[in-house]
C-alpha positions as CSV (number, residue, x, y, z in Angstrom):
1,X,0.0,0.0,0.0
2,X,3.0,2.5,0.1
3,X,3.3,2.2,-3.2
4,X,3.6,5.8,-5.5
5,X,0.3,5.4,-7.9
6,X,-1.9,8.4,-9.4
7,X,-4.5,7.1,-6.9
8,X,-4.2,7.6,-3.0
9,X,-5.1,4.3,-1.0
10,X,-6.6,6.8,1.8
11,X,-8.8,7.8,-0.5
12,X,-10.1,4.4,-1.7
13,X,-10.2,3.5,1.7
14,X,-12.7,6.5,2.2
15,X,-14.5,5.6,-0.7
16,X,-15.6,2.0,0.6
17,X,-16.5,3.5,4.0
18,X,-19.3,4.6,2.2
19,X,-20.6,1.2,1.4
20,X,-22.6,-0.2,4.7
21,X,-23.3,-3.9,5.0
22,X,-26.9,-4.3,5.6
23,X,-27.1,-6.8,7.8
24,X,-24.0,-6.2,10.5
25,X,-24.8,-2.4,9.9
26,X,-20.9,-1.6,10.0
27,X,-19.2,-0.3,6.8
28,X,-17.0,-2.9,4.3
29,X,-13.7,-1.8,6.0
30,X,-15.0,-1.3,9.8
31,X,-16.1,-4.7,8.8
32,X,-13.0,-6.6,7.3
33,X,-14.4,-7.4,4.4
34,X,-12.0,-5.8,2.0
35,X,-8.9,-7.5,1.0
36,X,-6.0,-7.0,-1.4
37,X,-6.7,-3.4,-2.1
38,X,-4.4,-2.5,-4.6
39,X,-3.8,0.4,-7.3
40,X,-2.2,1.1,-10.4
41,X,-0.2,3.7,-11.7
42,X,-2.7,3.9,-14.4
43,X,-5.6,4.0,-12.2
44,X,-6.8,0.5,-12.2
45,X,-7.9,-0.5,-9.1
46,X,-8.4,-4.4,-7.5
47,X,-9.8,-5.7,-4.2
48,X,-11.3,-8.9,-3.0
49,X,-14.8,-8.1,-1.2
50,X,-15.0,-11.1,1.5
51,X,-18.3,-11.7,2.7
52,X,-20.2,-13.0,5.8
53,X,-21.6,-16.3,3.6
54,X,-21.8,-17.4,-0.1
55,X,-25.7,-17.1,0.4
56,X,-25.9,-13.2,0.9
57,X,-28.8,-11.8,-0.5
58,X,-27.3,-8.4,-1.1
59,X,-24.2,-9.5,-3.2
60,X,-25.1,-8.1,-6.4
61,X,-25.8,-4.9,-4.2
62,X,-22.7,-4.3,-2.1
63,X,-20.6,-5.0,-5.3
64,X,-22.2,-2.7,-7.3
65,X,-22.0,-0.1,-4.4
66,X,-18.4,-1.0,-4.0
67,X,-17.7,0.0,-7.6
68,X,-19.6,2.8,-7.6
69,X,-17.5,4.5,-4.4
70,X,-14.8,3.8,-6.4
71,X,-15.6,5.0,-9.8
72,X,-15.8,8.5,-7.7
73,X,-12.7,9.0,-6.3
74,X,-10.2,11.4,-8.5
75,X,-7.8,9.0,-10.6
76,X,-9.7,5.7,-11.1
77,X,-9.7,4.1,-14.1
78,X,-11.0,0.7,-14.0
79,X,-12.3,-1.3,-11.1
80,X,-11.5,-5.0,-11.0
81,X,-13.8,-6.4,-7.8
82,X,-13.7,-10.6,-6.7
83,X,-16.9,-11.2,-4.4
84,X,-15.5,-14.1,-1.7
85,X,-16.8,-15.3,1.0
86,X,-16.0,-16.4,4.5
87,X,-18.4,-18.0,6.7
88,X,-17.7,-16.9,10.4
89,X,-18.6,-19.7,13.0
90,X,-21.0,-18.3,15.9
91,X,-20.0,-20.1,18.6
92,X,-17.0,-18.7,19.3
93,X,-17.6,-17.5,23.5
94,X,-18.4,-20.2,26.0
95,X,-19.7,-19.5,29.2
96,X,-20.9,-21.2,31.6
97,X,-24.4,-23.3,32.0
98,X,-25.6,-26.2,29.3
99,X,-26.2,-26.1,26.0
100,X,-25.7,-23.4,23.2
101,X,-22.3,-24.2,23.1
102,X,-21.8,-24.2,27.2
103,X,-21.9,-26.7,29.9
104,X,-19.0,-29.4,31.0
105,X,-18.4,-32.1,27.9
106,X,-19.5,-29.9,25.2
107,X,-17.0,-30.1,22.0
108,X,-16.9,-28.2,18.9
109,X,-16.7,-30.6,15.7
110,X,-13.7,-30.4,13.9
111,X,-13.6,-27.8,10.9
112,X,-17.6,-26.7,11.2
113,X,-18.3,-23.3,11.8
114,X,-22.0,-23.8,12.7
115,X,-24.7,-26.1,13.7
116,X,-28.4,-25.7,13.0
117,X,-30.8,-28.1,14.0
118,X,-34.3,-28.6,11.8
119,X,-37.0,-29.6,14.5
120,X,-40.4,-30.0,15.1
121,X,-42.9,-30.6,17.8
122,X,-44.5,-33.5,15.9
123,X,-43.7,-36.0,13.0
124,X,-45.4,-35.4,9.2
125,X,-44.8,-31.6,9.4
126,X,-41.9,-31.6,6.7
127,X,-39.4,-30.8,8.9
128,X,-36.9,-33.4,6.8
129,X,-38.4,-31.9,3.3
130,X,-37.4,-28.5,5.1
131,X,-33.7,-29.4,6.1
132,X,-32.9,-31.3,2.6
133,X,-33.9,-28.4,0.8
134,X,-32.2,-26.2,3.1
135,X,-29.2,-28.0,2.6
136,X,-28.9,-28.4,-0.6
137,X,-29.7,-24.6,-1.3
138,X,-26.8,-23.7,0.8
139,X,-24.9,-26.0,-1.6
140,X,-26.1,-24.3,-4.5
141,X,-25.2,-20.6,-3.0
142,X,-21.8,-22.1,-2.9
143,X,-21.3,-22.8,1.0
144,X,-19.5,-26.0,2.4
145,X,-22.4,-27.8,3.6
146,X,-23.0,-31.6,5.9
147,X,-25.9,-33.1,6.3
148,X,-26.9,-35.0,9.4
149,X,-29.3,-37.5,10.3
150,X,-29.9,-38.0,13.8
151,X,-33.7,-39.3,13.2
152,X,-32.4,-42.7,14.1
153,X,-35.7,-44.4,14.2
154,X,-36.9,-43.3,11.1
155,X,-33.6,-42.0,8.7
156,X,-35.3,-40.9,5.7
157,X,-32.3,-38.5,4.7
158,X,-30.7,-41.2,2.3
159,X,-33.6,-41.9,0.4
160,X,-34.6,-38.2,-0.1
161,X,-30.8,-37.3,-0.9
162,X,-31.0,-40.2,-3.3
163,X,-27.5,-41.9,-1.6
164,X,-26.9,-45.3,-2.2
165,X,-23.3,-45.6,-1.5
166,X,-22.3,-46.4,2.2
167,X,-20.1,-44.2,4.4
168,X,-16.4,-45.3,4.2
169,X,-15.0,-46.8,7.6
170,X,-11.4,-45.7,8.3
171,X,-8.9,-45.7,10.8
172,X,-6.8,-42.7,12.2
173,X,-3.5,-43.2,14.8
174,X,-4.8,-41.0,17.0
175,X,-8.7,-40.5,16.7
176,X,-9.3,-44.5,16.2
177,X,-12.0,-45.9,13.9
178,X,-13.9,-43.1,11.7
179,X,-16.6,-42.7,8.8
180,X,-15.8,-40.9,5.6
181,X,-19.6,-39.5,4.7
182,X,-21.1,-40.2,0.8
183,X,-22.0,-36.6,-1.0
184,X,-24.5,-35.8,-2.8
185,X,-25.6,-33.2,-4.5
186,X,-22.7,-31.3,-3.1
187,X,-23.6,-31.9,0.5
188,X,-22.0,-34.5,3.1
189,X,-24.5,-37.0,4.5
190,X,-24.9,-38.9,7.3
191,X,-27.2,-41.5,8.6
192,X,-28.1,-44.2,10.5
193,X,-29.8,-45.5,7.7
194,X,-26.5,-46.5,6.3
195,X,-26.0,-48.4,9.2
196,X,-28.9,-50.3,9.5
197,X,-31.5,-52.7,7.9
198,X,-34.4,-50.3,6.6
199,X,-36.7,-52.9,7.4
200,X,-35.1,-53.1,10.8
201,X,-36.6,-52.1,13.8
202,X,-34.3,-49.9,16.3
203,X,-35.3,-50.9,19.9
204,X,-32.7,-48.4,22.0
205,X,-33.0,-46.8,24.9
206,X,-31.5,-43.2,25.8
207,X,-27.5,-44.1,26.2
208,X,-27.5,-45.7,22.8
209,X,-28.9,-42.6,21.2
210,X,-26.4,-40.5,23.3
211,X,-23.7,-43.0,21.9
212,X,-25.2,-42.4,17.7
213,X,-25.0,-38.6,18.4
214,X,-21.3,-38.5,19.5
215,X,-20.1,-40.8,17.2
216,X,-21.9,-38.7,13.9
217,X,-20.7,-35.8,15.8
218,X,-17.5,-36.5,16.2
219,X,-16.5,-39.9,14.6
220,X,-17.4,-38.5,10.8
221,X,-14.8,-36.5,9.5
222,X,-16.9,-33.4,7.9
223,X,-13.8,-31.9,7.2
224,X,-14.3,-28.5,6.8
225,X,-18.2,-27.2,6.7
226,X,-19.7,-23.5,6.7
227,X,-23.0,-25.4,8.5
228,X,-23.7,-28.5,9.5
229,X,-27.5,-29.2,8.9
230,X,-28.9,-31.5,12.1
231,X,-32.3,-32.9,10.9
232,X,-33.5,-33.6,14.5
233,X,-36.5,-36.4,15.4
234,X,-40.0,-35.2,16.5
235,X,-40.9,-34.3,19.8
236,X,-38.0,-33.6,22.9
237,X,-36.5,-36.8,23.3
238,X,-32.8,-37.6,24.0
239,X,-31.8,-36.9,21.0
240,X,-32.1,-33.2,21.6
241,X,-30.9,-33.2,24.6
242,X,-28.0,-35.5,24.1
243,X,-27.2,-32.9,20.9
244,X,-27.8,-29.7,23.0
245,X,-25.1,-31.0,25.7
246,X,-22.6,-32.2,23.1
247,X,-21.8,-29.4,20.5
248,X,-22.1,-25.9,20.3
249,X,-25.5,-25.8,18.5
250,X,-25.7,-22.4,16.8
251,X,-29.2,-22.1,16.8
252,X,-32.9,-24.1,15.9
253,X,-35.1,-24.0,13.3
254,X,-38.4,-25.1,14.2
255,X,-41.1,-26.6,11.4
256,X,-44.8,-26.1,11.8
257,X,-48.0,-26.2,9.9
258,X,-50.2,-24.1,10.3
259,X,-52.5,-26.1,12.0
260,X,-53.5,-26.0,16.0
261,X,-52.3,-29.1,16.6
262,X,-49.2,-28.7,15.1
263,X,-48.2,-25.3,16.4
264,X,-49.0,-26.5,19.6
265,X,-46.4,-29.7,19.7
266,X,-44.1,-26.9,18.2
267,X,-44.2,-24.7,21.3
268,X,-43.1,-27.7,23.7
269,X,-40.3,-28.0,21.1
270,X,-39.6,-24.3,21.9
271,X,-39.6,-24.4,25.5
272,X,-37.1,-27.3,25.1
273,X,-34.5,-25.5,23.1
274,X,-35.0,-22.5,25.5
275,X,-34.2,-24.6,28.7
276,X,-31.1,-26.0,26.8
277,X,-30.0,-22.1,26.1
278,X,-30.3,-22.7,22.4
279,X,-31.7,-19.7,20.6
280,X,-34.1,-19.5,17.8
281,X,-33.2,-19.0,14.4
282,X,-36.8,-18.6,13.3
283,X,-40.1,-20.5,12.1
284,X,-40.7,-22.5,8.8
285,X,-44.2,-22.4,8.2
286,X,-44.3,-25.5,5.8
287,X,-47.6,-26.9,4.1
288,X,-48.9,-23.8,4.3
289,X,-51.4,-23.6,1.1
290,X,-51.9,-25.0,-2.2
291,X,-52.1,-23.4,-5.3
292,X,-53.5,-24.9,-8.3
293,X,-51.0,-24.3,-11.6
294,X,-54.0,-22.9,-13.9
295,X,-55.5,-21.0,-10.9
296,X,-54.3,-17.5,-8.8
297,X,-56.6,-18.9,-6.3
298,X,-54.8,-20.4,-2.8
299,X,-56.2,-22.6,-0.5
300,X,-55.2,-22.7,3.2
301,X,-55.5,-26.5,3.8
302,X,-54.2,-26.7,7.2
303,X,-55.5,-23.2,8.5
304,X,-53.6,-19.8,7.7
305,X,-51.5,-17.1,9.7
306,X,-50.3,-20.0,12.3
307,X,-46.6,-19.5,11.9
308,X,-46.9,-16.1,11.9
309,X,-48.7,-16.1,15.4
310,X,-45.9,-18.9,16.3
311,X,-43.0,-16.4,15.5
312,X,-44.6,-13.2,17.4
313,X,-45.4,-15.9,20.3
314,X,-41.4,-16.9,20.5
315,X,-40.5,-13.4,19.6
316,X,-38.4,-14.3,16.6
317,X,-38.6,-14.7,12.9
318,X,-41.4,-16.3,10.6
319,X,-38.4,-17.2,8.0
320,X,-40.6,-18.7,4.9
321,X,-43.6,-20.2,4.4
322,X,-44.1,-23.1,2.2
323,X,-46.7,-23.9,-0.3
324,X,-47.8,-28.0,-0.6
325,X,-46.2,-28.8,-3.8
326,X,-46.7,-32.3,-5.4
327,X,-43.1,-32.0,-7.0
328,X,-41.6,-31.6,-3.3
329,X,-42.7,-35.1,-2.2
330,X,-42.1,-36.7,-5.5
331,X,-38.3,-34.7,-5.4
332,X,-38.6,-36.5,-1.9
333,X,-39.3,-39.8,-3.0
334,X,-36.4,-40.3,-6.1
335,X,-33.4,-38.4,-3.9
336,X,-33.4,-35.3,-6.1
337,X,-35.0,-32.6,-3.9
338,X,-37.1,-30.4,-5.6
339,X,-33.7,-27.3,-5.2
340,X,-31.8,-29.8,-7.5
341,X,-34.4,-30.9,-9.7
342,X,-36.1,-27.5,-10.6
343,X,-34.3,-25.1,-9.2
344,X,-35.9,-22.2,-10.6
345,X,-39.4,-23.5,-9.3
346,X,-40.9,-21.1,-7.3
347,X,-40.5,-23.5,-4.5
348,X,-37.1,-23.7,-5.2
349,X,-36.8,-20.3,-4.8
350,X,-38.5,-20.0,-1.7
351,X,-36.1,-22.6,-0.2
352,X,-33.3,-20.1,-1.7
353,X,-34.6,-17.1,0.1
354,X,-35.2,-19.5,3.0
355,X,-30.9,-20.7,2.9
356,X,-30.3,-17.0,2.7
357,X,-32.5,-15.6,5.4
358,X,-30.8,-18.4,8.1
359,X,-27.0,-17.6,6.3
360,X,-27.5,-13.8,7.2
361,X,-29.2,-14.0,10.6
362,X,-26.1,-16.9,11.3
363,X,-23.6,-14.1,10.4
364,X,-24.8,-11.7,12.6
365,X,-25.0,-13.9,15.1
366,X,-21.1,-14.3,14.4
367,X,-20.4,-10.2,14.1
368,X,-22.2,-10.1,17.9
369,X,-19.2,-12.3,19.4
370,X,-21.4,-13.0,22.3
371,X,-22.9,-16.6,23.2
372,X,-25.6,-17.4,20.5
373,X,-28.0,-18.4,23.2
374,X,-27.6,-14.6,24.1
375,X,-28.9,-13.0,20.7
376,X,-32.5,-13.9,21.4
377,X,-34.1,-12.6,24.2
378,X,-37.5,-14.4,24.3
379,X,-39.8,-14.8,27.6
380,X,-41.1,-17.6,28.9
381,X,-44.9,-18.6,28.0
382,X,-47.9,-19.9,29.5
């Protein structure tokens, strides 16, 4: 930067002050976000603009804002900009207490910046159909994405992911006998129905579960992930707990129809990650109308407005809402979720929005550099 150009580096420097990120409300060079700025003697100028996750929404925004500073200042020529990204992990501060990331055994899986679990309060809500797509749109934004199964009594993640091929067993010196998870469509996976008979019955009580969870947690070698996807079981079992007390879960998404019933198994879901100090990303409102193709006309099956009235209740986010899509089951049913096999569906899309909404409250989650069970102050209900 001490080089002699026709531009001043101060000056660019200014320039890009100017340029606010939306979402951690701190300009691109208060932020970190600007690397290798570098000048010219002609006036061409080049930086790399690092963001807070491949899925931004405002990409196309900030870069063309980050040109436009730069166009201004006296002496530029040309502007040569490379959009990167670098997912920051949120659980970076333990404190004391359980779950969130706290408590006495709790371990951080090699190489993953964040875990978000997919749960629900009740089974046949979608909450797998949710984290699948989830995943796989992540994928498609370009993040480092894992997949994990932990529904041990009914693993229907291989089947929807379409993966046939088993999970490599290996051996390290030091951390003894580990899996090697299949991919597919560009995101890690992880079951116990790779392990298993599918026509097998699982008859376990809660320290074999406990066992399942630390060995997927930290017997798989995920290598190096921007989120690890949990797709939790129903209800508030020992699964949830055993997950809550083992790794530093970045947050919970919880999956609802709008229905009565449903919303009301979701609440008990909530209360559970709020005694476990695990915050709320937000609500998935899934199933929540159909829309004949030939018609404008929507038709609230299940009821309408419950997720909203779910997310006001827990005081966070209603993050999308999905319609009932016969391709989404049928995506389901082949292993080529409906993000992969249409992606520019309007479903798809909605899952998109949905991958970037969780990817931008996750950053800012990561900007606060506070415990993540911290960021959401929610009251307790009746």
């Amino acid at each position: 930067m001490a080089q002699t150009t026709s531009v001043d580096l101060a000056s660019l420097q200014n320039a890009l002050r100017s340029v606010i990120e939306p979402d951690l409300k701190k300009d691109l060079m208060a932020a970190g976000m600007i690397e290798n700025l570098t000048t010219s003697l002609d006036g061409d100028v080049s930086l790399r603009v690092v963001l807070t996750t491949p899925a931004h929404p405002a990409k196309a925004k900030i870069e063309a804002d980050v040109r436009a500073a730069l166009s201004r200042v006296p002496g530029v020529k040309s502007v040569n900009v490379v959009m990167d990204a670098k997912v920051r992990g949120a659980n970076r501060h333990v404190s004391s207490g359980a779950g969130a990331g706290t408590g006495k055994g709790v371990a951080a899986i090699e190489g993953v910046a964040n875990i978000i679990a997919v749960s629900s309060g009740k089974g046949g809500v979608g909450k797998s159909t949710v984290a699948v797509n989830l995943a796989t749109s992540l994928a498609l934004e370009g993040a480092r994405v894992g997949l994990m199964d932990t529904d041990v009594y009914g693993p229907n993640i291989p089947t929807m992911m379409g993966v046939t091929e088993q999970p490599k067993v290996m051996n390290h010196p030091t951390k003894g006998e580990f899996f090697i998870p299949p991919t597919a469509h560009g995101v890690k996976v992880m079951s116990m129905g790779f392990l298993v008979d599918p026509d097998q019955p699982l008859v376990w009580r809660g320290p074999m579960l406990h066992s399942v969870i630390s060995q997927f947690c930290h017997q798989v070698e995920w290598g190096n992930l921007d989120y690890l996807i949990v797709d939790m079981p129903p209800g508030t079992g020992d699964v949830q707990l055993s997950l809550a007390q083992m790794v530093p879960v970045t947050g919970a998404i919880l999956v609802s129809t709008p229905q009565e019933v449903s919303m009301q198994d979701v609440r008990k879901a909530y209360a559970m990650f709020d005694k476990v100090r695990i915050p709320l990303i937000g609500v998935v409102e899934n199933m929540s109308y159909f829309q004949p193709e030939d018609s404008e006309k929507k038709y609230f099956i299940f009821g309408e407005g419950g997720g909203k009235i779910l997310a006001q209740k827990f005081g966070t986010e209603l993050l999308a809402q999905i319609p009932i899509v016969p391709a989404i089951r049928e995506g389901g049913d082949i292993g080529r979720p409906i993000t992969v096999a249409n992606p520019t569906a309007p479903t798809s899309m909605a899952f998109r929005e949905l991958s970037k909404r969780v990817a931008q409250k996750v950053a800012i989650m990561a900007d606060e550099g506070i415990d993540p069970a911290q960021i959401i102050q929610i009251g307790t209900f009746n």
